[in-house]
Gaussian input, Z-matrix of N, CA and C with variables (Angstrom, degrees):
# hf/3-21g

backbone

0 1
 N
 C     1     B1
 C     2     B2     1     A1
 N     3     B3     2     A2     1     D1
 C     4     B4     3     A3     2     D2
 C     5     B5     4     A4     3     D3
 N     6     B6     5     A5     4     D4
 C     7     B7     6     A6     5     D5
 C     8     B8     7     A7     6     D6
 N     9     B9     8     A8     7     D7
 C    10    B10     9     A9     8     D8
 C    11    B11    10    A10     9     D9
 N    12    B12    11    A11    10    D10
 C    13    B13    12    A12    11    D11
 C    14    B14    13    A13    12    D12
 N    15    B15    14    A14    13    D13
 C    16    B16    15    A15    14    D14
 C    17    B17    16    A16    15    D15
 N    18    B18    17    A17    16    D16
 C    19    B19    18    A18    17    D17
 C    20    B20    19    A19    18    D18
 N    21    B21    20    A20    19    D19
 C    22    B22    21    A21    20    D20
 C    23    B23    22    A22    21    D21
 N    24    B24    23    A23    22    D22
 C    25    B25    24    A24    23    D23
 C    26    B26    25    A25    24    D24
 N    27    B27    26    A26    25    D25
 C    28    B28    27    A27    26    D26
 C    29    B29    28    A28    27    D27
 N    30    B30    29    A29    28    D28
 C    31    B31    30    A30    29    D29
 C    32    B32    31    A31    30    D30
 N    33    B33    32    A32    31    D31
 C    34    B34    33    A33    32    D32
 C    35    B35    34    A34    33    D33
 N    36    B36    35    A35    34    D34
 C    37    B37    36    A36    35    D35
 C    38    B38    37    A37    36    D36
 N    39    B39    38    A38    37    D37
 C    40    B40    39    A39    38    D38
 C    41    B41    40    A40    39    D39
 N    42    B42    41    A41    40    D40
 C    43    B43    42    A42    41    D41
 C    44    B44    43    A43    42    D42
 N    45    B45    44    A44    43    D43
 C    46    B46    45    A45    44    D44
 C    47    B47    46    A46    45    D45
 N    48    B48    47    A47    46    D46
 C    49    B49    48    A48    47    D47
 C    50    B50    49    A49    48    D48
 N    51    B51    50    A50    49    D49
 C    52    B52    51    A51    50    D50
 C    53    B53    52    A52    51    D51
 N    54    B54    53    A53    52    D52
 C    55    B55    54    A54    53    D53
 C    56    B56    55    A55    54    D54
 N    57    B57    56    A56    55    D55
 C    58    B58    57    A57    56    D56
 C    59    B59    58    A58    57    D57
 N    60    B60    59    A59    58    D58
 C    61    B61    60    A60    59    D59
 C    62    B62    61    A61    60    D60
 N    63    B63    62    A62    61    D61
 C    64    B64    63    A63    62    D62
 C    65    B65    64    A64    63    D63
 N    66    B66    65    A65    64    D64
 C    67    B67    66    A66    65    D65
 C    68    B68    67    A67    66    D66
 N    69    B69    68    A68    67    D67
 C    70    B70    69    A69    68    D68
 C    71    B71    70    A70    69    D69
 N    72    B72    71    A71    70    D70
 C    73    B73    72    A72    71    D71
 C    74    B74    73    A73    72    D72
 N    75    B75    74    A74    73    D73
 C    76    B76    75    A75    74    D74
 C    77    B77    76    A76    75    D75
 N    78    B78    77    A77    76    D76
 C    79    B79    78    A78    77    D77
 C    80    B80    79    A79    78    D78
 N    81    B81    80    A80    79    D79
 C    82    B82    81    A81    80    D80
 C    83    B83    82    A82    81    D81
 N    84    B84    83    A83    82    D82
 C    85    B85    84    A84    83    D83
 C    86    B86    85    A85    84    D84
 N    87    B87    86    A86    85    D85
 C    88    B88    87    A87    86    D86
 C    89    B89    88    A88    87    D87
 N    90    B90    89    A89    88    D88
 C    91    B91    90    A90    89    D89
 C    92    B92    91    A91    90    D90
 N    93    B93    92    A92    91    D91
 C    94    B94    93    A93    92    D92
 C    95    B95    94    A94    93    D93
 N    96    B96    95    A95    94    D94
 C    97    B97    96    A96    95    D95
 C    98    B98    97    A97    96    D96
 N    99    B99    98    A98    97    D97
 C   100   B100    99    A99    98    D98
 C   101   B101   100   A100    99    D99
 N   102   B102   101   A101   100   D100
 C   103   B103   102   A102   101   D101
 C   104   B104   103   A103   102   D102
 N   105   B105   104   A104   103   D103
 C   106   B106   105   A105   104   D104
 C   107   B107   106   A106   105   D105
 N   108   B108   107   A107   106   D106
 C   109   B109   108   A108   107   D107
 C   110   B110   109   A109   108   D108
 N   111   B111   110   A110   109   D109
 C   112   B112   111   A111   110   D110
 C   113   B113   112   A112   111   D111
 N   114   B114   113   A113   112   D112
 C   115   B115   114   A114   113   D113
 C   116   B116   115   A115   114   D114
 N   117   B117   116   A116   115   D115
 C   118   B118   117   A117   116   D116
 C   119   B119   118   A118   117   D117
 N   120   B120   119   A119   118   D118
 C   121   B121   120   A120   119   D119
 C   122   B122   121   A121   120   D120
 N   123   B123   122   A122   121   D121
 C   124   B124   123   A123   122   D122
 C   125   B125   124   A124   123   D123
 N   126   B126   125   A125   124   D124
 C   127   B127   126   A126   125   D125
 C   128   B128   127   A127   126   D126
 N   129   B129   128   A128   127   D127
 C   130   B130   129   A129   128   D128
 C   131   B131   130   A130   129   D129
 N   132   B132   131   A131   130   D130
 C   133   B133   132   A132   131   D131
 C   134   B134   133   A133   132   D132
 N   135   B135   134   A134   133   D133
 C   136   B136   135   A135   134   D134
 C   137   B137   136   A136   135   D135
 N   138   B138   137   A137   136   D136
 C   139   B139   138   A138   137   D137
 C   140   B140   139   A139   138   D138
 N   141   B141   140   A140   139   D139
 C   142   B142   141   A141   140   D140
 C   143   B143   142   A142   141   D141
 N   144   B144   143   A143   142   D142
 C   145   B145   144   A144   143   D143
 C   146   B146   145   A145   144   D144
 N   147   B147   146   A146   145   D145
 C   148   B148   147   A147   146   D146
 C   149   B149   148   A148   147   D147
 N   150   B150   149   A149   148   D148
 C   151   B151   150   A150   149   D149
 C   152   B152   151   A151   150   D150
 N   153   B153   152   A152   151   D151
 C   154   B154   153   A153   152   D152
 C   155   B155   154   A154   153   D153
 N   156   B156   155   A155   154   D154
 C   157   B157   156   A156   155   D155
 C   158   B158   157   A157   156   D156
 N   159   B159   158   A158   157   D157
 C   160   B160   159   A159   158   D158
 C   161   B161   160   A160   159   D159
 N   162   B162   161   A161   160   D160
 C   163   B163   162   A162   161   D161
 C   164   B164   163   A163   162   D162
 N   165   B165   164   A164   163   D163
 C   166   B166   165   A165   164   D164
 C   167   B167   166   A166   165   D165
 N   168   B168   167   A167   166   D166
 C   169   B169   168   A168   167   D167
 C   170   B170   169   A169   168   D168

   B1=1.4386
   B2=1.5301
   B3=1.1931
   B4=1.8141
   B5=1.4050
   B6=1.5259
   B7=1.9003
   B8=1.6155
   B9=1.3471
   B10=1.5904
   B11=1.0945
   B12=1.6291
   B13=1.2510
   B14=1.9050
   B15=1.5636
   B16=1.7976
   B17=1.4814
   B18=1.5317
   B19=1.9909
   B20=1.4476
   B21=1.7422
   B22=0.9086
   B23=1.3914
   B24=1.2749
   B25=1.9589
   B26=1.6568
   B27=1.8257
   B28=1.2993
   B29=1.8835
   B30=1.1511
   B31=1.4604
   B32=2.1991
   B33=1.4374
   B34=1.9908
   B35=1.6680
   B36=1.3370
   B37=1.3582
   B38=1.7508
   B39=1.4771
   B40=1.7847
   B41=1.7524
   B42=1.4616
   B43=1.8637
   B44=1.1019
   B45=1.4174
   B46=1.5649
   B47=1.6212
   B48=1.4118
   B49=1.6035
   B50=1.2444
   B51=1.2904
   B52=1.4915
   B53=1.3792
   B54=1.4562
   B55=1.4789
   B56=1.8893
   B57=1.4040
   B58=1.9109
   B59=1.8358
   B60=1.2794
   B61=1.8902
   B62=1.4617
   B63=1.2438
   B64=1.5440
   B65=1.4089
   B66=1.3813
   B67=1.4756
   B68=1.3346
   B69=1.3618
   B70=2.0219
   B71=1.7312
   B72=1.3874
   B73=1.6601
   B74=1.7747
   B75=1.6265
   B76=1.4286
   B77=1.4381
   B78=1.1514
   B79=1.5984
   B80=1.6965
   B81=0.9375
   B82=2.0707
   B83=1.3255
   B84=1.1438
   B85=1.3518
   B86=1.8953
   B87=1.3326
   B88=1.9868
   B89=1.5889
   B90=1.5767
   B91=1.4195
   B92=0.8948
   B93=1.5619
   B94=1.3718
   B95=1.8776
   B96=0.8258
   B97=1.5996
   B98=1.0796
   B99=1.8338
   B100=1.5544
   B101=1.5903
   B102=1.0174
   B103=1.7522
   B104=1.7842
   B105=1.0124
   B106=1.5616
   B107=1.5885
   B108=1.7387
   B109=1.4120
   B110=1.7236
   B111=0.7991
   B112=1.8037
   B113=1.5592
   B114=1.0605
   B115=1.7200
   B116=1.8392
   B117=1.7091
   B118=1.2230
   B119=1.4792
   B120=1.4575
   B121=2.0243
   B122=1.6427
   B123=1.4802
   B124=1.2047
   B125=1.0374
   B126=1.2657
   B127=1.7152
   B128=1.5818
   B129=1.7326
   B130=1.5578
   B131=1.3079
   B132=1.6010
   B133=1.3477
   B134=1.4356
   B135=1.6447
   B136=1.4015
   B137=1.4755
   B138=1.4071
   B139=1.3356
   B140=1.5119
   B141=1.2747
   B142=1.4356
   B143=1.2914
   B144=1.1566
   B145=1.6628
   B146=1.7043
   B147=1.4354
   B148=1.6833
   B149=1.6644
   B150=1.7566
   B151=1.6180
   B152=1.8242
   B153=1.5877
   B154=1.5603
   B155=1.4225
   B156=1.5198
   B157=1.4127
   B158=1.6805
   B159=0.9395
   B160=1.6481
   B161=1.4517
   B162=1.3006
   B163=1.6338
   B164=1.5202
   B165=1.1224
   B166=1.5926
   B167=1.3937
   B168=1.9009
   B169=1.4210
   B170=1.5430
   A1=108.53
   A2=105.85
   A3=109.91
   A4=110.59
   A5=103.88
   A6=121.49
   A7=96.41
   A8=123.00
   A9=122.68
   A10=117.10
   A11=123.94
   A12=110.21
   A13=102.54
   A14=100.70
   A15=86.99
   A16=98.68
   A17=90.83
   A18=102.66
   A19=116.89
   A20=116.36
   A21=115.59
   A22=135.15
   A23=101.22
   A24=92.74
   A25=125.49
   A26=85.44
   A27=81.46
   A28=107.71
   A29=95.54
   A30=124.95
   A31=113.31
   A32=73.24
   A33=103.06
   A34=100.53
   A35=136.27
   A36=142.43
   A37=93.30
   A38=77.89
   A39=97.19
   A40=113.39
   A41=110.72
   A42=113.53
   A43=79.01
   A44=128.71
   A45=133.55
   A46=111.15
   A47=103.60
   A48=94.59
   A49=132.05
   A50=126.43
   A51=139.94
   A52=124.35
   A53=114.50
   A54=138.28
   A55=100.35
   A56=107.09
   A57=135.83
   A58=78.15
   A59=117.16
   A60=113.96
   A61=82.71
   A62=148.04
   A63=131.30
   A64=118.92
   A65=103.42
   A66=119.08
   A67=100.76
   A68=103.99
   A69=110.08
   A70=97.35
   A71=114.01
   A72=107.18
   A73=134.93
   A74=112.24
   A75=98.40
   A76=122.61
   A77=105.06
   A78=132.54
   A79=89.74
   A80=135.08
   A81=132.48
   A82=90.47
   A83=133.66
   A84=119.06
   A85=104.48
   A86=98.58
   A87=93.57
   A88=99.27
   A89=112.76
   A90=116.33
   A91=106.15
   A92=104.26
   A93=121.32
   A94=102.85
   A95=132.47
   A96=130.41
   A97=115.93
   A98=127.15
   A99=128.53
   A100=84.42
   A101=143.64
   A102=116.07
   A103=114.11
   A104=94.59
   A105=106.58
   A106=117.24
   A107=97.88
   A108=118.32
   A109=114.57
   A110=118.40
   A111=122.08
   A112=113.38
   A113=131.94
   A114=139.68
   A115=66.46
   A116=115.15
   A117=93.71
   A118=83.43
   A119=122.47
   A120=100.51
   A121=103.56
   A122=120.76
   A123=123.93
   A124=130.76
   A125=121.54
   A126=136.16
   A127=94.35
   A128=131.38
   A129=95.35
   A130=130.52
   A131=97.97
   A132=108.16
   A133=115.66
   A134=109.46
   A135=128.06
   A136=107.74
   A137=123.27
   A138=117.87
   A139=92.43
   A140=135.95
   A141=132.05
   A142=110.15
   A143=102.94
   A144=102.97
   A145=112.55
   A146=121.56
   A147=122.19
   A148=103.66
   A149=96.96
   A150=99.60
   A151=110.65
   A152=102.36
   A153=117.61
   A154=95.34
   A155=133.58
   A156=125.90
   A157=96.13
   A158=112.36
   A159=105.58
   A160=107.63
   A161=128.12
   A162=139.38
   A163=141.86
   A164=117.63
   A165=93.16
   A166=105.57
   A167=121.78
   A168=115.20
   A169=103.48
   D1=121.18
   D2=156.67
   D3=-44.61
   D4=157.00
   D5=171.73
   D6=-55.29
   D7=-46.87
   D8=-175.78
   D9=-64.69
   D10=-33.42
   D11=-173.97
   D12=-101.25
   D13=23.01
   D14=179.57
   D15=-98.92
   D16=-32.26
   D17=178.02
   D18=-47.15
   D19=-44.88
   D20=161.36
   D21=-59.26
   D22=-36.38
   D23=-179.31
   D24=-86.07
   D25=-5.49
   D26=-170.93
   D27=-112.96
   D28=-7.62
   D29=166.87
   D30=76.03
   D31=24.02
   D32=-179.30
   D33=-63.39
   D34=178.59
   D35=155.63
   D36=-112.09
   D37=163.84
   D38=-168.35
   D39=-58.56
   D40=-19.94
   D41=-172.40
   D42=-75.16
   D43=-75.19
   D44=-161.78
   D45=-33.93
   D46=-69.03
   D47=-178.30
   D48=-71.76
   D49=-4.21
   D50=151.21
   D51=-62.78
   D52=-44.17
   D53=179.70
   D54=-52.86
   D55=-46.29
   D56=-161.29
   D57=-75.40
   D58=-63.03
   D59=-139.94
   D60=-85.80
   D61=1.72
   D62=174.05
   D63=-105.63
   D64=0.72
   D65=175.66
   D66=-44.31
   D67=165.87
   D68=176.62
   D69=-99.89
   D70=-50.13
   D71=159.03
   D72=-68.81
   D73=24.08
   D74=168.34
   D75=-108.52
   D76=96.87
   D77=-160.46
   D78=-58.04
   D79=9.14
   D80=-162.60
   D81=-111.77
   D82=-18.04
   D83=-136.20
   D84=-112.34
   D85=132.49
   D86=-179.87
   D87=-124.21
   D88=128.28
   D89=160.22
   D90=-104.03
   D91=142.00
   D92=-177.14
   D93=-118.96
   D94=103.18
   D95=-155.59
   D96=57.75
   D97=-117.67
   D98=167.86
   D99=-90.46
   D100=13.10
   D101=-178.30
   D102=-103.32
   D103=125.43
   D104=179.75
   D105=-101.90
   D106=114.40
   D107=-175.84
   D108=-109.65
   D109=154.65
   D110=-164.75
   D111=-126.44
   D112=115.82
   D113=-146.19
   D114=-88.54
   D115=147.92
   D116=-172.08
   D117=-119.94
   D118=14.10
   D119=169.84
   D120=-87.21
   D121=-20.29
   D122=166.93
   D123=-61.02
   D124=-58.80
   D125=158.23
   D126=-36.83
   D127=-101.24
   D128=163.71
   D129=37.31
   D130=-115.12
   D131=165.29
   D132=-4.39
   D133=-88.31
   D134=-168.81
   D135=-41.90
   D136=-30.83
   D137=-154.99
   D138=-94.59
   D139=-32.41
   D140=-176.51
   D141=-74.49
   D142=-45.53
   D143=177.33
   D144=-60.88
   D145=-35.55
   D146=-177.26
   D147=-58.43
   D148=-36.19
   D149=-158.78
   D150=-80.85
   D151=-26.45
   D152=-179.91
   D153=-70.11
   D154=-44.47
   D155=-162.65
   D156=-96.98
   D157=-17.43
   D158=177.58
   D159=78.22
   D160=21.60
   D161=149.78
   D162=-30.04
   D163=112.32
   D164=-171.78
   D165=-82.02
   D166=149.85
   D167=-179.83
   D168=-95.77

């Protein structure tokens, strides 16, 4: 998934979800040059696990 289409699903703004995919721990995340793409069964992942532990992202 593109930064645009994560904003959309996840209903984030673009600082926010850029700020998340440049992390040094977001194991979801694939750059491809400067462009940052997000494996989205991983992200998933990430999001069940924030909501099971009650985490802020």
């Amino acid at each position: 998934m593109s930064i645009k289409e994560v904003c959309e699903y996840t209903g984030w703004g673009m600082t926010k979800t850029r700020e998340i995919l440049k992390r040094s721990d977001s194991d979801f995340t694939i750059r491809v040059g400067n462009r940052l793409y997000v494996n989205k069964k991983l992200f998933d992942d990430y999001l069940v696990k924030c909501a099971k532990n009650k985490t802020d992202i």
